[in-house]
C-alpha positions in Angstrom: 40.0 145.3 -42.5 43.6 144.6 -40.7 43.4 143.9 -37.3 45.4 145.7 -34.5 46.3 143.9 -31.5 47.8 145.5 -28.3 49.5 143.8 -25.1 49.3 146.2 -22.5 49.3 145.8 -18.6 45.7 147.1 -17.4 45.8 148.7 -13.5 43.0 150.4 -11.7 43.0 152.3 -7.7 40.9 152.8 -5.7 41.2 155.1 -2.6 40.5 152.7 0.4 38.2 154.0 3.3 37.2 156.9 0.2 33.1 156.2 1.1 33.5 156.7 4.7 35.8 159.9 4.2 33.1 161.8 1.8 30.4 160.6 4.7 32.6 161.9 7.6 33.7 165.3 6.0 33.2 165.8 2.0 35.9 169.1 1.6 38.5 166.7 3.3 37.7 163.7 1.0 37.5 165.7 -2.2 40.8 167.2 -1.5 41.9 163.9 -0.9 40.6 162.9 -4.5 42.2 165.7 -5.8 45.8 164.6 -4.3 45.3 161.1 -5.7 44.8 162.4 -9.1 47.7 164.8 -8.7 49.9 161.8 -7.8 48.6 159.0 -10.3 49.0 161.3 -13.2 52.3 162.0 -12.6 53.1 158.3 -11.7 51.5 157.7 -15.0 53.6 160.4 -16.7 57.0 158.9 -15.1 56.2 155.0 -15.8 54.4 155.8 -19.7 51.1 154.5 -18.8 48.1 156.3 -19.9 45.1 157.3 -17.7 41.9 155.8 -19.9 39.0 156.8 -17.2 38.8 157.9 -14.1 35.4 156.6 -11.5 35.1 159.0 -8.4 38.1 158.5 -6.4 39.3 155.4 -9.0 41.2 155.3 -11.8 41.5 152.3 -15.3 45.0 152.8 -17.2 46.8 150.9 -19.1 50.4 150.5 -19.6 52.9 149.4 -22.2 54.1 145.8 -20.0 53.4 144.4 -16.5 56.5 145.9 -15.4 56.4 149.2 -15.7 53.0 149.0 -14.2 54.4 147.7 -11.2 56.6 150.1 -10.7 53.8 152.8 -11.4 51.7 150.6 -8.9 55.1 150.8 -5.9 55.8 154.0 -6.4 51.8 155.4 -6.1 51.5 153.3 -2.6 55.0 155.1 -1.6 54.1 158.5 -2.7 50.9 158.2 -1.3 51.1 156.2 2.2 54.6 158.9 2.5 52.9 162.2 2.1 51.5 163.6 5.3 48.2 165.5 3.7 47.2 162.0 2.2 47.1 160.9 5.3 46.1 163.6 7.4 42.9 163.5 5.0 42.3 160.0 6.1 42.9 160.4 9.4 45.2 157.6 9.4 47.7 156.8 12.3 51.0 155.1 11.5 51.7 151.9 13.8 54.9 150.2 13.6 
């Protein structure tokens, strides 16, 4: 039997604070789950990685090379820590 063998870049998130959220106010958190999926999938769909699982407010994928899956990785914290409902669901303040 021939033997395949892969390289691929392997990332997983995690919603920070996500625990805490659900304890405080469940609708908010979930909707907060909900936006995080919205925005890794299409992360994933942009940078050609693949979604293998996702765990609660967490998601596994994989991608093609380390590179790409930086990028994915940049452009989910700028997309995320940027959009004003993300935060707003975590109740986050920006200092600077």
């Amino acid at each position: 039997m021939p033997h395949h063998r892969q390289l691929a870049a392997i990332m997983f998130t995690d919603i920070e604070g996500y625990t805490a959220a659900m304890q405080e106010n469940e609708s908010k958190a979930i909707e907060l789950r909900e936006r995080h999926h919205q925005v890794i999938k299409q992360a994933h769909e942009n940078f050609s990685g693949r979604i293998v699982q996702y765990y609660g407010d967490g998601t596994l994928s994989i991608f093609q090379s380390a590179v790409t899956a930086v990028q994915c990785a940049i452009y989910l914290q700028q997309a995320l820590f940027n959009h004003p409902k993300f935060l707003s669901a975590l109740d986050c303040t920006l200092e600077t």
